[in-house]
N, C-alpha and C positions, 0 to 999 in steps of 0.2 A: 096603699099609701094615701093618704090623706093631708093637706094644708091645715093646720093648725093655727098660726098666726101668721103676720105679716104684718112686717116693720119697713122702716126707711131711713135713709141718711139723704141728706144734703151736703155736695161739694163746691164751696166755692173755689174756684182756682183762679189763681193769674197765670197770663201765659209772660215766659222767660222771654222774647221776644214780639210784641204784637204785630199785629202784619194784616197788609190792606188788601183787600180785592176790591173789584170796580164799583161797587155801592158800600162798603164800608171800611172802619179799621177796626181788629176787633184784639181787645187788651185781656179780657177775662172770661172764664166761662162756667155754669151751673151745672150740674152733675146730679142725678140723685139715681141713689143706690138702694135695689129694691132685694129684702132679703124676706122669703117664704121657708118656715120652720115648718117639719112634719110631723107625722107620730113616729116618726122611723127616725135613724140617727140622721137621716140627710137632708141638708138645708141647701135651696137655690139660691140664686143672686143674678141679679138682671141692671143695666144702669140704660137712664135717660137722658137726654142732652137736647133740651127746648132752644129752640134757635126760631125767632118769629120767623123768618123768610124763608127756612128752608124745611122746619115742620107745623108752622103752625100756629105754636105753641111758647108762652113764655115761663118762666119757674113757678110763679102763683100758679097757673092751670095747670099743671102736672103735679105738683102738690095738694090742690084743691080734689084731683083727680086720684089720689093715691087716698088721701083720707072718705073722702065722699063713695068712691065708686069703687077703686081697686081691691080695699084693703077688704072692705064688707061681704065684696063678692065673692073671693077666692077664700072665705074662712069655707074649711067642710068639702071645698072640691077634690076629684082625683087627678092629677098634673099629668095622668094618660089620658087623659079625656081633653086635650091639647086645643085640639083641632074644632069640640065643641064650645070649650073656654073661651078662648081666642075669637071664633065667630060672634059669640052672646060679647064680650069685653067690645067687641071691634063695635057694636051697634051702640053700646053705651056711652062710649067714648067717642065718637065719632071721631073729628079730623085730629084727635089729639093723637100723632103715630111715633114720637115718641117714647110715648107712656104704652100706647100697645106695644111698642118696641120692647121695651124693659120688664112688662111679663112675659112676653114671647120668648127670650132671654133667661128670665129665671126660668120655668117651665120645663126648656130643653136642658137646662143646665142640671136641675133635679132628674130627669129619667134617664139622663146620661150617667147623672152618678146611678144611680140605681142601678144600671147596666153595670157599672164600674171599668168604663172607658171611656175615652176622650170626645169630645163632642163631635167633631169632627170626624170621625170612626163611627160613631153613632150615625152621623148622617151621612155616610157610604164610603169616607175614607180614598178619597181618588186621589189625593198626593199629601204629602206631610213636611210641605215647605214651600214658600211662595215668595219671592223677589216684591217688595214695594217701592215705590216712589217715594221720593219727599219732597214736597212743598214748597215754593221761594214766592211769596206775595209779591204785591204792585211798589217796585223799588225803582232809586235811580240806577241807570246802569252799572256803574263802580260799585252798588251796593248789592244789586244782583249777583257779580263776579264773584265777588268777595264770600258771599255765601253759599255760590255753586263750588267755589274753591273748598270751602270747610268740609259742604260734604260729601265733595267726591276723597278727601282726606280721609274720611272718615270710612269710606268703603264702599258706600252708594252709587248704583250701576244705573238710574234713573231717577231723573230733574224731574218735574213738572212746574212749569212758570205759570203766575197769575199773571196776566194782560185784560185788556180792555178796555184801556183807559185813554190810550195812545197807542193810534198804530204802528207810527214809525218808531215810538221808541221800543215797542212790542216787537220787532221786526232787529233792529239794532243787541234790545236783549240777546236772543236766540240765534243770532251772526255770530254773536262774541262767543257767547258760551260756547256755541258750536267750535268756533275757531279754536278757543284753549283745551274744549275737552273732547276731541272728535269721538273717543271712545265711549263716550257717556250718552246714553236714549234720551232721548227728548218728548215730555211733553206738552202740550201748551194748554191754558185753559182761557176762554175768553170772556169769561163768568156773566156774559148774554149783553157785552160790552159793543157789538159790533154791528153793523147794519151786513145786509147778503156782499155789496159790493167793499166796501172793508174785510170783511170773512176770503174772499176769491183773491184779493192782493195781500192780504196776508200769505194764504196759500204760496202764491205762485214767487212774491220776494225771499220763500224761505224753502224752495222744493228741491233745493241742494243740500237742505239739512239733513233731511232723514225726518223730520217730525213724525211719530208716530201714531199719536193720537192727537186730533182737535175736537175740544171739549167743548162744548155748549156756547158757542162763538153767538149766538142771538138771541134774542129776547124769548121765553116761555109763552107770554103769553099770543106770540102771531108764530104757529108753529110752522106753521108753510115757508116761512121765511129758513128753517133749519133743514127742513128738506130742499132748497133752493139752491141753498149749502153745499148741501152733499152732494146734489148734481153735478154740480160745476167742480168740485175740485177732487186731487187723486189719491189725498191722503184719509184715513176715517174720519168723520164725525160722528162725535159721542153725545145722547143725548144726557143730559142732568136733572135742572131742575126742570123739565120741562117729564122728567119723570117719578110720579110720587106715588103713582096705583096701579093694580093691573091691568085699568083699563087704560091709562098710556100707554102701557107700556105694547099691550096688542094696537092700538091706534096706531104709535107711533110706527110696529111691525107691519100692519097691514096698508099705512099709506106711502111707507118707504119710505120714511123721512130721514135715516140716521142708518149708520153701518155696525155703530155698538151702543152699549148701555151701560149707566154707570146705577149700581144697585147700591143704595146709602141702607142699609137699617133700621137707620134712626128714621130717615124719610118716608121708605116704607110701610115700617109698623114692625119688622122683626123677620129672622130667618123662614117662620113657613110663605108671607107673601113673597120673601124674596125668591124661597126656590122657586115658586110660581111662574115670577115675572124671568128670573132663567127660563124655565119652560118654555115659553114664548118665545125670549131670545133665541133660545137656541132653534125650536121650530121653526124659526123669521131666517136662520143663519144669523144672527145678529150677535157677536161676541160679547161676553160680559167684564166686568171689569167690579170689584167691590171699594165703595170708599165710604168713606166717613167727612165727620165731622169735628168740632173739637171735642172730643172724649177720652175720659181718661181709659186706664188699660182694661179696665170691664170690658168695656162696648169695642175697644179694640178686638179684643180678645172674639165676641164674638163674631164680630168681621174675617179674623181671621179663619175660625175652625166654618162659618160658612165657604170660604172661599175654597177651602182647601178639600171640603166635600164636592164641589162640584164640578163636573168635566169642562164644560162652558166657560167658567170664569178663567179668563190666561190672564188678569191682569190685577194688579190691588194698588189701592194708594189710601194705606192704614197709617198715616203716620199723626191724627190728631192731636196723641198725645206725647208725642214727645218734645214739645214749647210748655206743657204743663209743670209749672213750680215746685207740685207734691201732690204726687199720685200712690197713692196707697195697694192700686193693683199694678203698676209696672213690673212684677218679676211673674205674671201668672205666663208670658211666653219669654221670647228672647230673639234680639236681634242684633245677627252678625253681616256685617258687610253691605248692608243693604235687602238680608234675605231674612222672613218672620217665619220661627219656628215654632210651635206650640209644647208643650210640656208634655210628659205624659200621665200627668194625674186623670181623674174623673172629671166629665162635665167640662166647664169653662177655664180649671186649672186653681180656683180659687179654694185653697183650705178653709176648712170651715170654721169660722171666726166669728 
């Protein structure tokens, strides 16, 4: 099998509700959907999602990169040769991880059709269903409630709040929620909002909750300050963005700065560094958890059949795309209750279109 051509699309989307975390508000987002044709009947499809702060990269450079670099390279390659594609792309491309994301993505997605099973199965199949979280941004309290109300309505058995912005109202948030919903997990994210001493009285005003994950409560770039963190207090710290390569992610394993890791895709560069940087986790003991960013149900999707391949990851918070206004891949899985099931077609789920 052989790559033939390679096309692209661009998504603009709005999101149905925008929503702020502690350095922005964010109203809409770019998408581009990367589809590789073969000599065979089967076509991949891979998506991007440039976000400057958290890969890199804006939509001109992953477009610049799809016409200039991606599209020329991959005429003529074999999509089993993954492993050396990917290495040769990753050097070309440098920090764009994104866009390595989005062939890493199509790639898997074609030799899984070829197999003619689910991607997830392809990459070892270790459960075939996974509990998510969803998301409530930096709100006023009464605005917070009102959305933890919707969607624990809706069937949702895990919150994760955005804070950082204010402690006590961060503190107040997660009393309340707690108090109306004691059945509902809680997570919190401090999106690197907080200094050590902010981070330890958050903790400790809220160790009645049950909080089960604290997310990247300090800044990336003073990482000692996240392992400062974890020492002192008795719930997990999860690192984020202070995680973008394999070599965080051993740094961050070998100086014991953090108790889990959050593996983004799009941050990364795509499923093979991610199973990598599980490797590590899970070597370090260090639990994984897979999330995203805003994407539509492509990059969901492959969030999801990563997550559900691998034994390490107990946690996921896929829900980018569901504030998106019109997404074109939202039926390639399906979610009931709060839990992301995948399909059982080939590959990432996406009929060939």
């Amino acid at each position: 099998m052989r790559i033939t051509a390679v096309s692209y699309e661009r998504l603009d989307i709005d999101l149905s509700v925008p929503y702020t975390i502690a350095y922005e508000t964010i109203s809409k987002t770019a998408n581009f959907i990367l589809k590789l044709e073969t000599d065979g009947k089967w076509l991949g499809f891979g998506c991007a999602a440039p976000d400057l702060v958290v890969t890199g990269e804006n939509p001109k450079d992953v477009e610049h990169a799809i016409t200039t670099i991606i599209a020329p390279y991959l005429v003529g390659k074999d999509p089993f040769s993954y492993a050396f594609v990917l290495m040769e792309l990753k050097q070309l491309l440098g920090k764009r991880s994104s866009a390595l994301a989005m062939v890493d993505m199509a790639l898997y997605d074609l030799i899984s059709k070829k197999a003619e099973v689910p991607l997830y199965k392809f990459l070892g199949g270790y459960r075939n269903s996974i509990a998510t979280s969803i998301t409530i941004g930096i709100l006023p309290v009464e605005e917070t409630l009102r959305h933890a109300r919707e969607y624990v309505q809706q069937g949702f058995t895990i919150l994760k709040i955005k804070g950082g912005d204010n402690l006590q109202d961060d503190i107040d948030k997660m009393t309340k929620i707690h108090e109306k919903f004691p059945q509902i997990a809680l997570r919190f994210d401090g999106n690197q909002g907080y200094s050590v001493k902010d981070s330890v009285a958050f903790v400790k005003a809220t160790k009645d909750i049950g909080i089960e994950i604290f997310e990247q409560p300090t800044k990336q770039e003073v990482e000692e300050r996240l392992g400062q963190v974890t020492d002192q207090v008795h719930i997990p710290v999860m690192a984020d963005e202070s995680l973008k390569t394999l070599t965080d992610a051993f740094r961050l394993a070998q100086n014991e700065r953090v108790d889990m890791v959050n593996i983004k895709l799009q941050k990364v560069g795509g499923i093979m560094v991610g199973t990598h940087i599980d490797s590590v986790a899970k070597a370090a003991r260090l639990e994984a958890m897979v999330g995203c960013i805003d994407e539509c149900g492509l990059g969901i999707a492959a969030g999801l059949h990563f997550a559900l391949s691998r034994q390490n990851v107990k946690y996921a918070d896929l829900d980018g795309h569901l504030e998106l206004v019109s997404d074109p891949y939202k039926d390639i899985f399906r979610l009931e209750k709060g839990v992301l099931y995948p399909t059982d077609r080939p590959g990432l789920g996406v009929m060939d279109f």
